[in-house]
N, C-alpha and C positions, 0 to 999 in steps of 0.2 A: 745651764745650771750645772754647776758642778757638784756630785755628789756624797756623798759620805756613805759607801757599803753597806750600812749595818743591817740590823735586823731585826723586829719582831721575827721576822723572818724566822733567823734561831728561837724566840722567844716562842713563837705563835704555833712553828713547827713541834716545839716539844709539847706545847697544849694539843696542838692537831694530834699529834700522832698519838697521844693517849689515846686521845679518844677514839681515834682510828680503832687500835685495839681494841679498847674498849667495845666499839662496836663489833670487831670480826668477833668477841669472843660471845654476846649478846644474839647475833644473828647467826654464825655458821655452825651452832652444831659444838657439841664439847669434843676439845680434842684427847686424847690418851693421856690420858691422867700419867704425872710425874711418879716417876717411881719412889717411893720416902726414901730419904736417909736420918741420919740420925740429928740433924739439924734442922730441917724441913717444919716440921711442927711443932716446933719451939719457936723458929722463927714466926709461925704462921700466928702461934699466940699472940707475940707483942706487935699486933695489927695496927697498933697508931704509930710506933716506934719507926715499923717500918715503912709506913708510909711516908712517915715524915723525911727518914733517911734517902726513898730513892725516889721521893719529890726533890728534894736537894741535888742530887745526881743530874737529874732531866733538867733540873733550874740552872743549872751551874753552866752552863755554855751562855743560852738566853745573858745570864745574867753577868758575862764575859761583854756580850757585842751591847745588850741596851746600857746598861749602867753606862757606857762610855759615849755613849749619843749627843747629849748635851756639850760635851767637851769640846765637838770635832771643830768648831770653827777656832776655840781657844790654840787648838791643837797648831792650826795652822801658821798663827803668829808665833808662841811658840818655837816650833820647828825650824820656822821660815820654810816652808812649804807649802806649795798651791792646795787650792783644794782637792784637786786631781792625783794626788800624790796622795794625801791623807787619807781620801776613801779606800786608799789599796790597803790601809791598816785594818779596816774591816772589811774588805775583800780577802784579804788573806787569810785573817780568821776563820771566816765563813769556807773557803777552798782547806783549810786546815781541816777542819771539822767535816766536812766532805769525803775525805780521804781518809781520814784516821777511822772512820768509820766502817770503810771499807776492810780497813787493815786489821781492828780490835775486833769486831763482831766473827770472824772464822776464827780469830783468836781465842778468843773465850769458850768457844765450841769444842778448841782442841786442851786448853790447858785450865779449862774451868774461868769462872765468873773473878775471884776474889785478888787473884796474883796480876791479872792484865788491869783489873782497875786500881790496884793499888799503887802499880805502877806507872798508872796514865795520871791520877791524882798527884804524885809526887814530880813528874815532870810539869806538869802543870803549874805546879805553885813556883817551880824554879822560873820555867817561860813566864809567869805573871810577874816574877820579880825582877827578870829581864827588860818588859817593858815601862815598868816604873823607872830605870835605869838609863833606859833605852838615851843615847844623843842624840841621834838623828832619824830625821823620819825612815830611813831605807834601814835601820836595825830595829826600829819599831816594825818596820814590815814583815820583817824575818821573825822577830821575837812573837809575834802575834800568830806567824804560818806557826811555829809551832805550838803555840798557847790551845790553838785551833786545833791542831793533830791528839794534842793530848787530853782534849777537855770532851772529846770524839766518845772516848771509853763510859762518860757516866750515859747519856744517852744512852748505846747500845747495847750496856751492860743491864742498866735500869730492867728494861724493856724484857730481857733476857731472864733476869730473876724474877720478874713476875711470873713469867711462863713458866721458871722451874717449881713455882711455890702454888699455882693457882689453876684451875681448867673453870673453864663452862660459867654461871653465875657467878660464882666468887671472883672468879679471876674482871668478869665486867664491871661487879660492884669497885671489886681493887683501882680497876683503870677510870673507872667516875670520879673517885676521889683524890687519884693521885693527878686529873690534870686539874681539878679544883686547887690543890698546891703549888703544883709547876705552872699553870698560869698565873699564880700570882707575880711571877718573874717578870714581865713584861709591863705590866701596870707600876713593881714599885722602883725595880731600877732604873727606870729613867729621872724618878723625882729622886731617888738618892743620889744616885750623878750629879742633878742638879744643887740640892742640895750641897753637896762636898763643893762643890766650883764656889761658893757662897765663902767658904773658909781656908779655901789652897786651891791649887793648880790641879789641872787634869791628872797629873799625877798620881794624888790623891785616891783616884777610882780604883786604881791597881795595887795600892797601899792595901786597901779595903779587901780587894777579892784577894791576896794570898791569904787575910785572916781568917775570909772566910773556906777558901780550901785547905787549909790546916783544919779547921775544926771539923769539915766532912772529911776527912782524912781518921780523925781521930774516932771520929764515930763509927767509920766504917772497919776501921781496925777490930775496935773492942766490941760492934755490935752486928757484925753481917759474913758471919760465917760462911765456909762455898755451896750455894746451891745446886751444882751440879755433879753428881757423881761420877767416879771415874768410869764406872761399865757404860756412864750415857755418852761420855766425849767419845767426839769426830776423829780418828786415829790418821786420817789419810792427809793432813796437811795444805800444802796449797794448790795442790792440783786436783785435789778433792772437793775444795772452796770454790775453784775456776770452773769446775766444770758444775757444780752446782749451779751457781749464777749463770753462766753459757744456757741451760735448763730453762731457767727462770727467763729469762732473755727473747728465749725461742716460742716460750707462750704469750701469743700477740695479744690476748685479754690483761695479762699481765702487764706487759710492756705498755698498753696503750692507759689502764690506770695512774699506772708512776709516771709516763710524760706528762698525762694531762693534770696531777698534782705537780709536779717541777714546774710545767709553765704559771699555772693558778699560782703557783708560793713563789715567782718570777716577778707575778703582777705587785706582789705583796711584798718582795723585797724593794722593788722600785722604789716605791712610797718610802721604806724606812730607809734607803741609800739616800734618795733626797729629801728626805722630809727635814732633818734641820736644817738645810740650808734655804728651802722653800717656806718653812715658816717662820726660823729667824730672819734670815738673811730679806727674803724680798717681802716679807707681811710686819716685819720688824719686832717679830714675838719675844719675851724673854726665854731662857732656858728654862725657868719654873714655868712659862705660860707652853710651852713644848713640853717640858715632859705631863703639866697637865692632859695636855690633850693626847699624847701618845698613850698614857695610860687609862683615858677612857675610851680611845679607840681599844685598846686590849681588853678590857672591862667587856665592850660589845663581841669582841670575838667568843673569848671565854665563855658568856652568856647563853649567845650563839650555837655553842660547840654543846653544852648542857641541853641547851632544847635538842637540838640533833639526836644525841645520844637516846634520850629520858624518852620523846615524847616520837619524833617523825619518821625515825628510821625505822620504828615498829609496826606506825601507823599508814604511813604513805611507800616507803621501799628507801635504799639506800639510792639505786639507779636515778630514782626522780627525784629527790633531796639535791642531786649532787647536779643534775639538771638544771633544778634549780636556782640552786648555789651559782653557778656557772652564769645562768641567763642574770643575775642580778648583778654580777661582777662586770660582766660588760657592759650594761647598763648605765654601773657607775663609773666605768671608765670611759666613756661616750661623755658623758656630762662633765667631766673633769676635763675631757679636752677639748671640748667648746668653753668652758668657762677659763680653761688657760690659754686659747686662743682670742681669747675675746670676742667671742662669737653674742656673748646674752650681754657685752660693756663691761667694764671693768668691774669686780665685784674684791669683794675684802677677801679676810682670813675665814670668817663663820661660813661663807657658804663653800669653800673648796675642803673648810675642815668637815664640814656635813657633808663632803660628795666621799671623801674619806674613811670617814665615819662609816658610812653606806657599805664601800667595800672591803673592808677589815671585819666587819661584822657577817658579810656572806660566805668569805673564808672560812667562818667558824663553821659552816653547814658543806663547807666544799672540799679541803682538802681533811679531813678525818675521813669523810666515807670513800677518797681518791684512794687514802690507803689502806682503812678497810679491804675495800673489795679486791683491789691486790693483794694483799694480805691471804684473803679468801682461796687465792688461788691453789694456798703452798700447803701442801701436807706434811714437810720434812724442811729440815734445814731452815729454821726460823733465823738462825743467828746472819747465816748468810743474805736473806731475803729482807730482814730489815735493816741491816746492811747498806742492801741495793739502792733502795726504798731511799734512805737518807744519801747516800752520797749523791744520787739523782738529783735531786733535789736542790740539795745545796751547791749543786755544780750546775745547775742551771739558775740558779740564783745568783750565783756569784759571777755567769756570765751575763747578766744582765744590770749588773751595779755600773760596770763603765760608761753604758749605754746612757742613762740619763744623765751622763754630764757633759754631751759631747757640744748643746749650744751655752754653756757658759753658764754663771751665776744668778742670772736676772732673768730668768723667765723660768715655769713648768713645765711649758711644753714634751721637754722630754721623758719627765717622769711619765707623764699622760700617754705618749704615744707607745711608751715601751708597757705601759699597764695596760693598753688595747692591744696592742699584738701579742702581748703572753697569753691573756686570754683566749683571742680570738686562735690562736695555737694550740690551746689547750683545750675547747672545744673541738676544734677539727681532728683531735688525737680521741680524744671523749668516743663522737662520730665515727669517726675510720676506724679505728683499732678496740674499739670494745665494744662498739655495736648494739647498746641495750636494748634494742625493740627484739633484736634475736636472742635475745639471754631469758634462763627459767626464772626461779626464785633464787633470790638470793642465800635461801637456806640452802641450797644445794653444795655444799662444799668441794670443791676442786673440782668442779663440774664444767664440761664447756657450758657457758649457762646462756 
């Protein structure tokens, strides 16, 4: 089956990693409160303004790779490109966004929050109006690696102004509700995708997303002053960035959270690389009956990710949540690869859309507290750390998008096989490298725990 890159992946990452947040800021301890400037509490007043604002930010990548899901087989007539060709259009988004991430987050450390996003928003609408443009599928690949580089900045930046405006409770209540917004990403773009295919061409989708990064453009202009002071930026540049992360790198509790989220959001990009063409193409679905179902698989993450937050990670620990999360994901990827080998006989679309179901839903409990507790680790240098955190991520995601197309269009098997070994990966990273029977409380902040 050959795939199609994309992602909840992006979608489900920017709902995880709220909540991640959300949780380090719940569980670890308040960190040093922001210093004020003279914007800080003004901005803090208009609390739904800006939520709204840098819900949009976190949305805006997500809503780059789903909204175009539906498309990809259109894409490929089209084009006249295999499908093998076409998934590298959201491979390379997804490797865009990987990198730029790397690149903005030390960025915005050294020259403040406002000037690197405003500049990654206005490269963005140019790359979006590039791939509306695009002739061929190999300058759609290109147009997309950059759409993906610069669509990097709301993510990181997002992430970044919360910390400058929030500590301790507030800043948790902030990240509850802001991925209540930004998970709305992933449930509606797929049906508006579908929807636009209904009255023009793929093209269409990228019509759509420059109006809407114009308008977060304009909002961000007149409504989101810099939140980071000069006396707080990072002066030392990139070699102060590199050796940050080299840091970060060297703590094996660290390292062994963010792999074992990379391969977990590997298993979960699988699914959305092949999932339209495993449930168009070989279940016969429409693209309204996909993006149905892809947005109530995001419905269950989302969901998911609230319980996590609200109710387990208080009551039971993040370690055994994530345990948890972990044991049900293989679970559901065990059953999805005996039901696509035909091991239980052949079986329809409801029950491989229910093994799916299953595991986009334990996501919600698995990678938020993956990068939580990495998170947990860092006492300094946030910008760089979540950074890390995401290019990890997406560069292991994005090497696992060519993997499930390697037997062609008419079977699962791949997607199945490559969603048990990210797992079963990302448990043995789990295991070996973070050790949770030897760790304290998770309240312990930066602590070997």
């Amino acid at each position: 089956m050959e795939p199609a890159g994309g992602t909840t992946g992006a979608a489900a990452t920017a709902a995880a990693t709220a909540a991640a947040a959300g949780t380090v800021a719940a569980t670890a301890g308040k960190p040093p409160p922001p210093s004020s400037g003279p914007d800080r509490g003004a901005l803090r007043r208009t609390g739904l303004l800006v939520t709204l604002l840098l819900g949009g930010l976190t949305a805006t990548p997500p809503l780059a790779m789903d909204m175009y899901l539906p498309s990809l087989p259109e894409v490929t007539g089209s084009l006249h490109a295999p499908a093998t060709t076409v998934q590298l259009t959201l491979t390379a988004c997804l490797a865009g966004m990987a990198l730029g991430q790397l690149v903005v987050g030390p960025m915005s450390d050294r020259w403040g929050r406002r000037r690197p996003l405003l500049a990654g928003l206005a490269v963005y609408i140019v790359a979006t109006a590039l791939c509306a443009l695009a002739p061929t599928v190999e300058f759609l690949i290109a147009f997309r690696l950059l759409q993906g580089l610069a669509g990097a900045a709301g993510i990181v930046i997002a992430r970044a102004v919360v910390r400058d405006l929030y500590d301790g409770v507030a800043m948790a209540r902030f990240f509850s509700t802001l991925m209540l917004i930004s998970g709305v990403a992933p449930i509606v773009a797929p049906l508006i995708g579908g929807q636009i295919l209904r009255v023009t061409d793929w093209r269409g989708v990228f019509v759509l997303l420059i109006f809407l990064g114009l308008a977060l453009t304009a909002l961000v202009w007149w409504r989101l002053p810099e939140t980071l002071a000069p006396a707080e930026r990072h002066k030392g540049g990139v070699g102060e960035a590199l050796r940050a992360m080299r840091g970060l790198l060297a703590d094996r509790v660290f390292t062994g959270y963010t792999l074992a989220g990379g391969f977990a959001f590997a298993a979960l990009f699988a699914y959305i690389s092949a999932s339209p063409f495993v449930i168009q193409e070989i279940y016969g679905a429409s693209p309204q009956t996909f993006s149905l179902l892809f947005g109530v698989n995001s419905i269950g993450l989302v969901i998911a990710g609230q319980i996590n937050g609200k109710v387990l990670v208080g009551r039971v620990g993040l370690d055994r949540v994530l345990a948890t999360g972990l044991t049900i994901i293989t679970l559901a990827a065990v059953a999805l690869l005996l039901m696509a080998t035909g091991t239980f006989g052949e079986v329809g679309l409801w029950p491989m859309a229910a093994g799916l179901f299953v595991l986009m839903t334990a996501m919600g409990i698995t990678l938020p507290n993956t990068q939580a507790l990495a998170l947990m680790r860092v006492r300094h240098a946030a910008g760089s750390a979540s950074a890390l955190l995401g290019t990890s991520t997406f560069l292991i995601g994005a090497i696992a998008s060519p993997l499930v197309g390697i037997a062609g269009e008419d079977t699962a098997v791949p997607m199945a096989v490559v969603q048990l070994a990210a797992v079963l990966v990302a448990v043995a990273c789990f295991v070996a490298l973070c050790r949770p029977w030897t760790t304290r409380a998770a309240e312990n902040l930066g602590e070997e725990r």
